[in-house]
PAZAPA-4460 file (N, C-alpha, C; in steps of 0.05 Angstrom, whole numbers, plus 32768, in hexadecimal, padded with zeros to 4 digits):
% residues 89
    n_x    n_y    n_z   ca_x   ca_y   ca_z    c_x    c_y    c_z   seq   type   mol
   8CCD   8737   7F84   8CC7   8750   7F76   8CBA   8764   7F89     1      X     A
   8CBA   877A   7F7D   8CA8   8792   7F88   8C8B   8794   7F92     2      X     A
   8C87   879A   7FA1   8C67   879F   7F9E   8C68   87B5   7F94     3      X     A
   8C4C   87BE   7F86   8C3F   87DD   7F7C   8C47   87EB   7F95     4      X     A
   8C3B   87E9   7FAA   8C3B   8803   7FC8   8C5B   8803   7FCD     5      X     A
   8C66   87ED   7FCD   8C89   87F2   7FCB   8C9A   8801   7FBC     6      X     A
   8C91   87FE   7FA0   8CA2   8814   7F90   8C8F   882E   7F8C     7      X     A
   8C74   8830   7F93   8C6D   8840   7F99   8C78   8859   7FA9     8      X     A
   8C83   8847   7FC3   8C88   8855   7FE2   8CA9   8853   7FD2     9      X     A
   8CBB   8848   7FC4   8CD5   884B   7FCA   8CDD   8864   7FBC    10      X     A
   8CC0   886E   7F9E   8CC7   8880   7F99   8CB7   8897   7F9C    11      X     A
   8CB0   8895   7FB3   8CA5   88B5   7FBA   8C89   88C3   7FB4    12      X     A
   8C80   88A8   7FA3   8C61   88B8   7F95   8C53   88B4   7FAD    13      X     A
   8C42   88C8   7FB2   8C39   88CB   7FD6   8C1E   88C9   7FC9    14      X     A
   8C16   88D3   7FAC   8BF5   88D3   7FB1   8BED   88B1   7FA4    15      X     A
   8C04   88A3   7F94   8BFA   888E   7F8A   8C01   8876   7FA7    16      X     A
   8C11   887D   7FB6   8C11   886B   7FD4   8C03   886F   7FE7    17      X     A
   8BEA   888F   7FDF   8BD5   8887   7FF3   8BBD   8875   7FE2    18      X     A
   8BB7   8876   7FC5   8BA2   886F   7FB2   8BB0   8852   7FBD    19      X     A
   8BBF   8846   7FBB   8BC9   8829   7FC2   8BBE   8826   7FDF    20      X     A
   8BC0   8836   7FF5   8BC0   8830   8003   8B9C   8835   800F    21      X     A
   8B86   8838   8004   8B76   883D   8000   8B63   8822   7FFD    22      X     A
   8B74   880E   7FF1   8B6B   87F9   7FEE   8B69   87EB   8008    23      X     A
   8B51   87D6   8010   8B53   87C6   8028   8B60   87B4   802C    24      X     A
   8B67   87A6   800B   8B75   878D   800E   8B91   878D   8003    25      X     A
   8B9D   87A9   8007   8BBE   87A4   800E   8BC4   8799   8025    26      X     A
   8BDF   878D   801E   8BE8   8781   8039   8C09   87A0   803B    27      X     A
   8C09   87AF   8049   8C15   87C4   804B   8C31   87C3   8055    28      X     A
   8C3E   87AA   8065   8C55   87A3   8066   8C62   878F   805B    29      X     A
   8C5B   8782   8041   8C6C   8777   8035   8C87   877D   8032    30      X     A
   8C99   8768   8033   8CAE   8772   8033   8CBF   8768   8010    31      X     A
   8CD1   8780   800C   8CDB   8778   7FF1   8CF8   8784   7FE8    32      X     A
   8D04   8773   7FE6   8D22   877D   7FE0   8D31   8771   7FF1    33      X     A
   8D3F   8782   8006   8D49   8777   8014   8D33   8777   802F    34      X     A
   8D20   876E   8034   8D0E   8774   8045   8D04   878B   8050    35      X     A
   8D00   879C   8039   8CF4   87B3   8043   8CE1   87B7   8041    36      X     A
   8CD4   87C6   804E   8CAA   87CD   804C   8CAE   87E5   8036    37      X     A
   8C90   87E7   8030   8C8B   8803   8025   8C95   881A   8039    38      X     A
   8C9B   8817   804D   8C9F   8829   8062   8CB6   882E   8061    39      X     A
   8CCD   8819   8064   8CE7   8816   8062   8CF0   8827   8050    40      X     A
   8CE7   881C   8037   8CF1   8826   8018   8CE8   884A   8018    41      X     A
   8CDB   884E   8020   8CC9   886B   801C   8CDB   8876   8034    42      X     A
   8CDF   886C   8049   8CFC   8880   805C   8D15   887C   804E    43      X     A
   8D21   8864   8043   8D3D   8868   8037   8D3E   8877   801E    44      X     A
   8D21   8881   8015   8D24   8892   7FFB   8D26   88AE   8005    45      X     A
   8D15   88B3   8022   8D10   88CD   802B   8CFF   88DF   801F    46      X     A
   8CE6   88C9   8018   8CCB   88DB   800F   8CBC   88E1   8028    47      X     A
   8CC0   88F4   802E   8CAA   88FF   8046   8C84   88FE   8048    48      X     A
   8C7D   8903   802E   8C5C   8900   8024   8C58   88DF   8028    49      X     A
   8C6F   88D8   8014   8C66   88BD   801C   8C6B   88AD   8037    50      X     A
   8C80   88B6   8049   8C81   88AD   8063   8C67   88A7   8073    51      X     A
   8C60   88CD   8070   8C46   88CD   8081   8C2F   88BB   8072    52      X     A
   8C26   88B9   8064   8C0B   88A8   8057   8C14   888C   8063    53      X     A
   8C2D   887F   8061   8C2F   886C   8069   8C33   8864   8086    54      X     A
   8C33   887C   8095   8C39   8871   80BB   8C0E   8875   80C0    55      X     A
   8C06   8889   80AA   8BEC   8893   80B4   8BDD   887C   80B3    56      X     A
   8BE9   8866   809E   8BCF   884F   80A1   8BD3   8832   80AB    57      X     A
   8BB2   8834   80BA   8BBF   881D   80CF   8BC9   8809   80C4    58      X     A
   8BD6   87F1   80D4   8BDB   87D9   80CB   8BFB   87D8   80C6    59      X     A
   8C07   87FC   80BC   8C27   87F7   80B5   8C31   87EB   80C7    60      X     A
   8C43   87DA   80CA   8C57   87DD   80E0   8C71   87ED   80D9    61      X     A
   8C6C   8802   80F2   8C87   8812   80F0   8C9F   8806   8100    62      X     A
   8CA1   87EC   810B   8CB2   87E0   8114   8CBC   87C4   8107    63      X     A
   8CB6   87C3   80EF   8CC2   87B4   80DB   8CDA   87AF   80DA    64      X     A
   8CE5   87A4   80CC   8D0B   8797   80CB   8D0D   8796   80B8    65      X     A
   8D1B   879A   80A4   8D33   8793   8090   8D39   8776   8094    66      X     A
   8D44   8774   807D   8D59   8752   808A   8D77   875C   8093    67      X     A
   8D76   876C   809B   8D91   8778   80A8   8D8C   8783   80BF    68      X     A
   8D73   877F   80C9   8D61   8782   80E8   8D5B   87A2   80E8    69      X     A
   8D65   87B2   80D7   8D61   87D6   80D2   8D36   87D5   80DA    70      X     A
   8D34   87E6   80E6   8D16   87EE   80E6   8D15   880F   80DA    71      X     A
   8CFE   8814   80CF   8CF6   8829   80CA   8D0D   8841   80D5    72      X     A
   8D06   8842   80F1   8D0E   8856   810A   8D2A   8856   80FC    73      X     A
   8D3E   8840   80FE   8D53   8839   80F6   8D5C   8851   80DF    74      X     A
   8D50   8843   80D0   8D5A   8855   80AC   8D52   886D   80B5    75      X     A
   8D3C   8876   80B9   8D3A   8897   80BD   8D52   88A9   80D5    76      X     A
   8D5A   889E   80EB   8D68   889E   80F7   8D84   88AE   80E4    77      X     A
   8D8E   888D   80DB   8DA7   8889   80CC   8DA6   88A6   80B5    78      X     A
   8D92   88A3   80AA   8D91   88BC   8095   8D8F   88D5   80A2    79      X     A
   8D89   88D9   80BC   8D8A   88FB   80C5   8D67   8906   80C2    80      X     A
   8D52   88F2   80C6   8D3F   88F4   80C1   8D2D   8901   80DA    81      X     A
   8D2C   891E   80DD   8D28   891B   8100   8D0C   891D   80FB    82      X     A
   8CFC   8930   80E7   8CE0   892A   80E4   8CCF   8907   80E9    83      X     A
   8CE2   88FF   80D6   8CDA   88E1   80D4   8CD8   88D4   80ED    84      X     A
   8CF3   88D8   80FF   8CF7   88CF   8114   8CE8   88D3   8128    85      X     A
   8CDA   88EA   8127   8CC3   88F4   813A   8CA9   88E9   8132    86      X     A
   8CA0   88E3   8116   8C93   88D5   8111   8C86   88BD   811B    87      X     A
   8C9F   88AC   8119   8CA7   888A   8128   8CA9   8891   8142    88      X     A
   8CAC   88A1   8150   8CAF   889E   8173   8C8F   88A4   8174    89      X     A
***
């Protein structure tokens, strides 16, 4: 299943994925679906608010995988994401 910060981040609510992320005892890269992070899911939706809240706090990994080996960089890439992409570099 989902975590809260996952469907949080897949759909774009940026102020309820920072209140989530606010907490100490999230674990912030769970992965869910097809192995995606909150991170993942929040670039293949192409929420920008929520992108940033989630590269801003520590602990993300922005070099995460998919189970299809895709990272973050990857999907933003593929989507034409050059903000994003400058983000992740």
């Amino acid at each position: 299943g989902w975590t809260f910060l996952a469907l949080a981040a897949a759909e774009g609510k940026a102020t309820i994925t920072r209140m989530v992320l606010e907490r100490n005892d999230i674990y912030t890269n769970f992965p869910v679906g097809e192995g995606l992070t909150p991170l993942t899911a929040a670039i293949r939706a192409g929420k920008a608010d929520t992108i940033k809240a989630l590269i801003e706090k520590p602990g993300v990994n922005i070099n995460s995988q998919d189970r299809y080996g895709g990272t973050p960089l990857h999907w933003a890439a593929k989507q034409q994401r050059e903000g994003v992409v400058t983000l992740l570099l």
